[in-house]
C-alpha positions in Angstrom: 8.8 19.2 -6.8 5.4 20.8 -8.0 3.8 23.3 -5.8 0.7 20.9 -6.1 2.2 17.6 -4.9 3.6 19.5 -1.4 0.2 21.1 -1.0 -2.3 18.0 -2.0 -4.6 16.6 0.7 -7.4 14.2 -0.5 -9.3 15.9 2.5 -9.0 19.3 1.2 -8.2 19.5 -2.3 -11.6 18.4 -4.6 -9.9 16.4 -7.2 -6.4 14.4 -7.0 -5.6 16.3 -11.0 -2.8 18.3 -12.5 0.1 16.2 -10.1 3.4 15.4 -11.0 5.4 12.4 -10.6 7.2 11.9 -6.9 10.9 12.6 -7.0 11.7 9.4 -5.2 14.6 7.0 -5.8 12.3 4.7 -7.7 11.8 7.7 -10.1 15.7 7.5 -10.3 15.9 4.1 -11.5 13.1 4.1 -14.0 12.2 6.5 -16.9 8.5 6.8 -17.0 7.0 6.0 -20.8 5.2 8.2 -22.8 1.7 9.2 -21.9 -1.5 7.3 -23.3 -3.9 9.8 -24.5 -6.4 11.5 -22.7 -10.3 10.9 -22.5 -11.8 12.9 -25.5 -15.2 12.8 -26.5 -17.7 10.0 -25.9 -17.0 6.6 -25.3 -18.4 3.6 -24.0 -17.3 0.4 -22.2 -18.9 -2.8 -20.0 -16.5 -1.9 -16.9 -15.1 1.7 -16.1 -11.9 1.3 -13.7 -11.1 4.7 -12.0 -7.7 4.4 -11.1 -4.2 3.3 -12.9 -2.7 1.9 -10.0 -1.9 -1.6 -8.7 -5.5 -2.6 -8.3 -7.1 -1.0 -11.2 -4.7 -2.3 -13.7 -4.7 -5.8 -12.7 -8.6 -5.7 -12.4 -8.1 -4.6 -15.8 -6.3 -7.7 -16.4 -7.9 -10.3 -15.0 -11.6 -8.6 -16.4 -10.0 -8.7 -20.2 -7.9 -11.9 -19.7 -9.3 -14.3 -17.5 -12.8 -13.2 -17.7 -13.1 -11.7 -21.7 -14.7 -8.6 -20.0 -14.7 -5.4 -21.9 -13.3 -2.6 -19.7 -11.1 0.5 -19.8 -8.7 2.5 -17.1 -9.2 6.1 -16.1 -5.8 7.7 -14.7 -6.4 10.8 -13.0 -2.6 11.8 -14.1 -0.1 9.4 -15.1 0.8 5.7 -13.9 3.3 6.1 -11.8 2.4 9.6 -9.7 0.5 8.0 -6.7 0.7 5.6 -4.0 1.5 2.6 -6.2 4.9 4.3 -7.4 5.5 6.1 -3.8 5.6 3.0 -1.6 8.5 1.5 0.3 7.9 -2.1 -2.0 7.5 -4.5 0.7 5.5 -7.5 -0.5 4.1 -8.9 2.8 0.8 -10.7 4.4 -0.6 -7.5 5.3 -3.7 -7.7 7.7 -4.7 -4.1 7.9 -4.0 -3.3 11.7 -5.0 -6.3 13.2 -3.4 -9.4 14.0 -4.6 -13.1 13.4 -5.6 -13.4 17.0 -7.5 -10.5 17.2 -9.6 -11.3 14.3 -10.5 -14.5 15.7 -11.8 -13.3 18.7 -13.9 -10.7 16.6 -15.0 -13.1 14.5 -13.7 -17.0 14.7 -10.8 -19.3 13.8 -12.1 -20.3 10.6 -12.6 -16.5 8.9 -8.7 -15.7 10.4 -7.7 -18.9 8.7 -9.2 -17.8 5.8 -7.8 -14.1 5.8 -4.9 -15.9 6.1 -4.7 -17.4 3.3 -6.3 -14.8 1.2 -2.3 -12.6 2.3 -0.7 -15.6 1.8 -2.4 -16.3 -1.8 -1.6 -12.7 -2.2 2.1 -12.7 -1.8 2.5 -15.9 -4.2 0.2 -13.7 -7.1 2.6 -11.3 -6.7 5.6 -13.7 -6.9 3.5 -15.8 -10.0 2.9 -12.0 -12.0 6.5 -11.3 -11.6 8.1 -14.4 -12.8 4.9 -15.3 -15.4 5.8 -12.2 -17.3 9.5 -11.5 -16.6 8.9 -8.1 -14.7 12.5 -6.6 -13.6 11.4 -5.1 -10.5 14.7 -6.7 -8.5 12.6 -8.9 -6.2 15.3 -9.5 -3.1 16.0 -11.7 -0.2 13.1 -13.9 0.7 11.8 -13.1 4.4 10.2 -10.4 6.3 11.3 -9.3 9.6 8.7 -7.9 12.8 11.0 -6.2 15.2 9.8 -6.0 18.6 10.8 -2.8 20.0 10.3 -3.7 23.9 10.1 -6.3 26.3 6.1 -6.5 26.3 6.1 -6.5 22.4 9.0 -9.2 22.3 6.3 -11.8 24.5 3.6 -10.5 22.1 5.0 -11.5 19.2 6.4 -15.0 20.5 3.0 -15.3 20.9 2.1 -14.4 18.0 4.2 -16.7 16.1 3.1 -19.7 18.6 -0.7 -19.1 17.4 0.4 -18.8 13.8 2.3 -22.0 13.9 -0.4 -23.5 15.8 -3.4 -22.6 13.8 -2.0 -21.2 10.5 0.7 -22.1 9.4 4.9 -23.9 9.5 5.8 -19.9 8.6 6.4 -18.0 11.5 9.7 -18.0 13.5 10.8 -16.5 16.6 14.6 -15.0 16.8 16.3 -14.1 19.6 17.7 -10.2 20.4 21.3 -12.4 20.7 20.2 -14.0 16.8 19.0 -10.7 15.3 22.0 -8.9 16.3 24.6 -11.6 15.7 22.8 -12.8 12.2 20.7 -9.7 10.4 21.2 -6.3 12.1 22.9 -5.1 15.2 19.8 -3.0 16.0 20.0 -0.8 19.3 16.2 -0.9 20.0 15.0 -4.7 19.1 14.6 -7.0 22.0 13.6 -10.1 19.1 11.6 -10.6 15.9 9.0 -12.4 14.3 9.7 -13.6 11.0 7.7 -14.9 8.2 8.8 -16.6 5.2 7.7 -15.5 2.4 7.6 -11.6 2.3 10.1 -9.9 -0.2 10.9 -6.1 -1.4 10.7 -5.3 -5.2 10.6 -1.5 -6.6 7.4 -0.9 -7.3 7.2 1.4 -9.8 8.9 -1.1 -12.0 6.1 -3.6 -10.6 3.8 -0.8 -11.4 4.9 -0.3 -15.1 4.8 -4.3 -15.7 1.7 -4.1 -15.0 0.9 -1.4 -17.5 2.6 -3.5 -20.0 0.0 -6.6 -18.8 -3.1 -4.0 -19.4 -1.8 -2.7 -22.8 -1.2 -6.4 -24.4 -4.3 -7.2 -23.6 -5.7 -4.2 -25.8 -7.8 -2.4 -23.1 -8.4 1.6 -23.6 -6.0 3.4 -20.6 -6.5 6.5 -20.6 -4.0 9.2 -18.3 -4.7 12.4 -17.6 -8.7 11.8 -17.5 -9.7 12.6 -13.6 -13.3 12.3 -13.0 -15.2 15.4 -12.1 -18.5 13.7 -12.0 -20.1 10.5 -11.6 -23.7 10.6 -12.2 -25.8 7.4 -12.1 -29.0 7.1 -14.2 -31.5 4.6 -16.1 -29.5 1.9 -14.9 -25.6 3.4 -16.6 -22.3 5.2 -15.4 -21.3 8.8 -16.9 -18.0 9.3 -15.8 -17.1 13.2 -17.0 -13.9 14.2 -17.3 -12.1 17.5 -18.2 -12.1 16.6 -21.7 -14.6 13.7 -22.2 -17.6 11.1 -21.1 -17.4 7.2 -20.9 -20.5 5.6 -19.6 -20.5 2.1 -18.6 -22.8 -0.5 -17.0 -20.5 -1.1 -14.0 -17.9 0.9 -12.2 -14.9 0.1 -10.3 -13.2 2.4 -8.0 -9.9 2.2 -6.6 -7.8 5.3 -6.2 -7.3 4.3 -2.6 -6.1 7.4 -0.4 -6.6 9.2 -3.6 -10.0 9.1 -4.0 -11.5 12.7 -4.4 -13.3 13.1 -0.8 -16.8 14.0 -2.5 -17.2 11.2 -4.6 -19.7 8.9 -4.7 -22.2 8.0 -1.6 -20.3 4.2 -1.3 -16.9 5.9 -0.3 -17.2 9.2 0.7 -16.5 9.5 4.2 -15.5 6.1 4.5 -12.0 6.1 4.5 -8.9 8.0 6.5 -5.9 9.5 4.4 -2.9 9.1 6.3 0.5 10.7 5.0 3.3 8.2 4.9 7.1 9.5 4.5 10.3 7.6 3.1 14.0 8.5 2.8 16.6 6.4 1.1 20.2 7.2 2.2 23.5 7.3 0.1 25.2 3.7 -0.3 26.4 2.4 3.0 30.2 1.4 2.6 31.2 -1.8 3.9 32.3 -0.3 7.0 28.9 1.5 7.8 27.6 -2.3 6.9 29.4 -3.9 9.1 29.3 -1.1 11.9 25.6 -1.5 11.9 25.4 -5.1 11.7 23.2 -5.1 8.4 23.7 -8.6 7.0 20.0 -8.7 5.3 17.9 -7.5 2.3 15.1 -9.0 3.9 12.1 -6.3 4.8 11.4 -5.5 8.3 9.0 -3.2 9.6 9.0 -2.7 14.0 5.9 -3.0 16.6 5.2 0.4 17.3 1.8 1.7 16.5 3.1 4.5 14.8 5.2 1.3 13.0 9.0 2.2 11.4 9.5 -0.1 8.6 13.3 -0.5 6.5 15.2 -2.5 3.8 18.9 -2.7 2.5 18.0 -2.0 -1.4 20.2 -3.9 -4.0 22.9 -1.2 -4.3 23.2 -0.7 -0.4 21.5 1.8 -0.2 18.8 2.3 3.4 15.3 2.1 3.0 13.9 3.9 6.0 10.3 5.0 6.5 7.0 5.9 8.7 4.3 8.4 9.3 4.7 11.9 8.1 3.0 15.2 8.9 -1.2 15.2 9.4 -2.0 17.5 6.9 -0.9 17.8 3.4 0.3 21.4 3.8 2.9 20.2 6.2 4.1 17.3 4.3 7.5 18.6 3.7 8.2 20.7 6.6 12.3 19.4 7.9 11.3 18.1 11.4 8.7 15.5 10.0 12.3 14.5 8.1 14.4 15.0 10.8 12.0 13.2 13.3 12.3 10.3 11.0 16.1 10.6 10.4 16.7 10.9 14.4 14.5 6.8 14.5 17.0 5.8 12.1 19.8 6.8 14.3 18.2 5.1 17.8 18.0 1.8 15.4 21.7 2.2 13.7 23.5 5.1 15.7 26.5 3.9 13.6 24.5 5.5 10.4 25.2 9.1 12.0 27.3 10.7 9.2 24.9 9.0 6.2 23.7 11.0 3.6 20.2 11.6 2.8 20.2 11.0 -0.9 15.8 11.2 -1.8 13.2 11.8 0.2 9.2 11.4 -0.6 5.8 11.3 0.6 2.7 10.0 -0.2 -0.5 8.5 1.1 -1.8 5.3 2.3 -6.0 5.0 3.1 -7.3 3.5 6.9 -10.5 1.9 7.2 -12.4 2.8 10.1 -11.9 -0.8 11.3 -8.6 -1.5 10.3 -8.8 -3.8 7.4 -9.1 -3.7 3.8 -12.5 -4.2 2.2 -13.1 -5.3 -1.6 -16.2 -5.1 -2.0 -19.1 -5.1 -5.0 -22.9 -4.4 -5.0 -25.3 -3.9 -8.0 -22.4 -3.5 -10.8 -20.2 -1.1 -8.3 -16.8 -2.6 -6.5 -14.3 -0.8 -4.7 -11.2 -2.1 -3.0 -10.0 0.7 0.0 -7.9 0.4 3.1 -5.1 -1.3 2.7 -3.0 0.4 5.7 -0.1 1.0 4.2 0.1 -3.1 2.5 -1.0 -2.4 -0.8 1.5 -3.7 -2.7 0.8 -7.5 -2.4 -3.1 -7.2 -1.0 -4.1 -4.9 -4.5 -3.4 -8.1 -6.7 -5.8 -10.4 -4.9 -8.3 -7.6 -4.4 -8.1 -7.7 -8.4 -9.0 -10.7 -8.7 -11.5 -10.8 -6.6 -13.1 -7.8 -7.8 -12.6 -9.2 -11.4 -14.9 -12.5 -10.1 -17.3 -10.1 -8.2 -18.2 -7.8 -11.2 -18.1 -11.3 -13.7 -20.7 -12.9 -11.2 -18.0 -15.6 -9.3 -18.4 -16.4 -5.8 -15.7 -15.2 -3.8 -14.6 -16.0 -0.3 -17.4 -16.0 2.3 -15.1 -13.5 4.3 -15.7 -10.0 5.9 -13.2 -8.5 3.6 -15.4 -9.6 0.5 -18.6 -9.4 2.3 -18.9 -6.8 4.2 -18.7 -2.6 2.4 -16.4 -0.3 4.5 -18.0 1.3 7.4 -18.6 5.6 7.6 -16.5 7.2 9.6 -19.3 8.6 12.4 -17.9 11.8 12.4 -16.4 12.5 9.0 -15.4 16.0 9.4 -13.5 15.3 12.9 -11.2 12.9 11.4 -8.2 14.9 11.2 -8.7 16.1 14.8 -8.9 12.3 16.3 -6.2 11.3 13.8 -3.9 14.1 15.9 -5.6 12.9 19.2 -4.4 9.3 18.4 -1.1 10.3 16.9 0.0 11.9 20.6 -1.4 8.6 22.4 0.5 6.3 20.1 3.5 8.3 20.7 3.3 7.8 24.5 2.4 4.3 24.3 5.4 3.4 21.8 7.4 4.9 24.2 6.0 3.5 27.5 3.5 0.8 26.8 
């Protein structure tokens, strides 16, 4: 692994440029193609997108193919070397940090209904890309698990699924510790689960990649290894300068997420909290570490801890096991962040003691000051930050919704649409309070 992707930190280094590829298992399983050219020269387009990943390629997409939108894609390296390709590929309603109930009491029943079914829409768009285009990204078993990892969160999350049922939707079922551990997983530490329907793991580079294949048939200009240095607005225009060229456009999307340089542009900067997320994937589990363990499912299933654990069975067997890493970049591979996850694994599945640790990445995920996603365009200028960690199935509808933003659609009268992401008040602090918050979730996991 590169010197520069141990060392990156969006808060310290200037510019997300010159990194390689993860070595991760999904890196294993899929050859990456051969580069598109760089940005050379002047150019000129309607819609800049800054950022090849999930987002900015399907708001590629849906600008060029529903919309007849000129556009083009700026990678600051290749497709494939940040958070789209480093994820654990869970395709689930994700709601930022907060739950249906809370947003309704922040707000009211109708916007949570309609968050709702802007995850919900989400996860079938992801489903309808997949199978619309025959993208072999081994979608698995249908259903996604929400361990409760004590007493207190086990009557949480029967309450949870009684207001969901209630007010949302049929989805949401409650299982028993006795029906978890008999039926899916013998796991030491869940006192029940919540589970939802229609939430499924895929690997995501090969999502990723399809996706690459969607932009390029469509004809529109990608161009890799072209991170902006400078964005200068003026008479009305975009120059976006890289190394090695200039493309100006009338509008700008940005949506490099967690990898957003941290001096930017005035809309993001400071609005947004890199977090470092960490995954291992073990050897194969042999049917008697299967059956030891109890795991009879491929569905995905993260737990209720604030600092959350989240884990899969992949299609060969192998253990998907994952959850926050170090706080700074610097630290990202030092072997107790590794160990510290390894050691959860074993309180889950102690029967997993002698498995093999076969790969083993990081990468980062971006927090919003108030835990939810925001996609969100003003005067020819859209952004789509804070997904918390549920990219994978949120970034298509923030796609399209950006793509009917910047075409002049309405969108959803909801805060994720309506409302920009709020500044961090103190910006510079935000690794200190990250710390300060990473030792209280610790002691309430373990005695809240």
């Amino acid at each position: 692994m590169s010197k520069h992707n141990v060392n990156f930190d969006p808060l310290v280094q200037s510019f997300p440029q010159h990194l390689d590829t993860p070595h991760s298992y999904w890196a294993s399983t899929q050859a990456l193609p051969s580069l598109s050219p760089s940005l050379i020269g002047t150019k000129q387009t309607e819609v800049a997108i800054i950022g090849g990943g999930y987002t900015g390629l399907l708001t590629a997409y849906y600008l060029a193919n529903t919309f007849g939108i000129d556009c083009c894609v700026l990678e600051a390296n290749q497709v494939g070397f940040g958070a789209s390709a480093r994820n654990a590929g869970f395709v689930l309603k994700g709601s930022g940090r907060l739950g249906y109930q809370q947003m309704a009491k922040r707000w009211d029943l109708d916007t949570a209904k309609g968050i709702y079914r802007e995850f919900s829409d989400a996860v079938s768009r992801v489903e309808g890309l997949i199978q619309d285009n025959a993208i072999g990204c081994e979608p698995q078993q249908k259903g996604y698990l929400k361990i409760a990892h004590n007493e207190k969160a086990m009557a949480e999350l029967n309450g949870a699924a009684d207001f969901i049922r209630t007010h949302l939707s049929e989805d949401a079922a409650f299982i028993s510790r006795t029906q978890l551990s008999t039926e899916l997983m013998d796991h030491k530490q869940a006192y029940g689960a919540l589970r939802l329907n229609d939430g499924f793991g895929i690997n995501p580079l090969k999502l990723l990649l399809g996706y690459k294949k969607l932009v390029q048939t469509q004809k529109v200009p990608l161009y890799e290894n072209a991170c902006v240095k400078q964005w200068i607005e003026e008479q009305g225009k975009h120059r976006l300068i890289t190394d090695k060229g200039e493309l100006t456009a009338r509008k700008v999307i940005t949506v490099g997420n967690a990898y957003t340089p941290k001096r930017f542009n005035h809309r993001v900067d400071n609005h947004f909290l890199p977090i470092l997320s960490q995954i291992f994937v073990t050897e194969p589990l042999t049917q008697e570490q299967l059956a030891l363990s109890g795991l009879k499912t491929h569905q995905v299933t993260m737990d209720t801890r604030i600092l959350k654990y989240y884990y899969r069975l992949l299609p060969d067997n192998r253990l998907l096991f994952g959850g926050r890493g170090a706080i700074y970049g610097k630290d990202a591979h030092k072997p107790q962040y590794l160990q510290r996850l390894y050691s959860a694994m074993l309180q889950c599945f102690p029967s997993l003691a002698s498995t093999n640790i076969a790969y083993h990445w990081t990468g980062w995920i971006a927090a919003a000051m108030d835990d939810m996603p925001h996609v969100y365009e003003k005067n020819g200028v859209g952004y789509s930050l804070g997904y918390c960690g549920a990219g994978v199935s949120f970034s298509a509808q923030a796609a399209f919704r950006l793509a009917q933003q910047i075409a002049g659609e309405k969108v959803p009268d909801l805060p994720l649409y309506t409302q920009g992401l709020p500044a961090f008040p103190l910006p510079r602090a935000r690794r200190a309070g990250q710390w300060a918050y990473y030792h209280y979730a610790w002691l309430k996991d373990k005695w809240g």
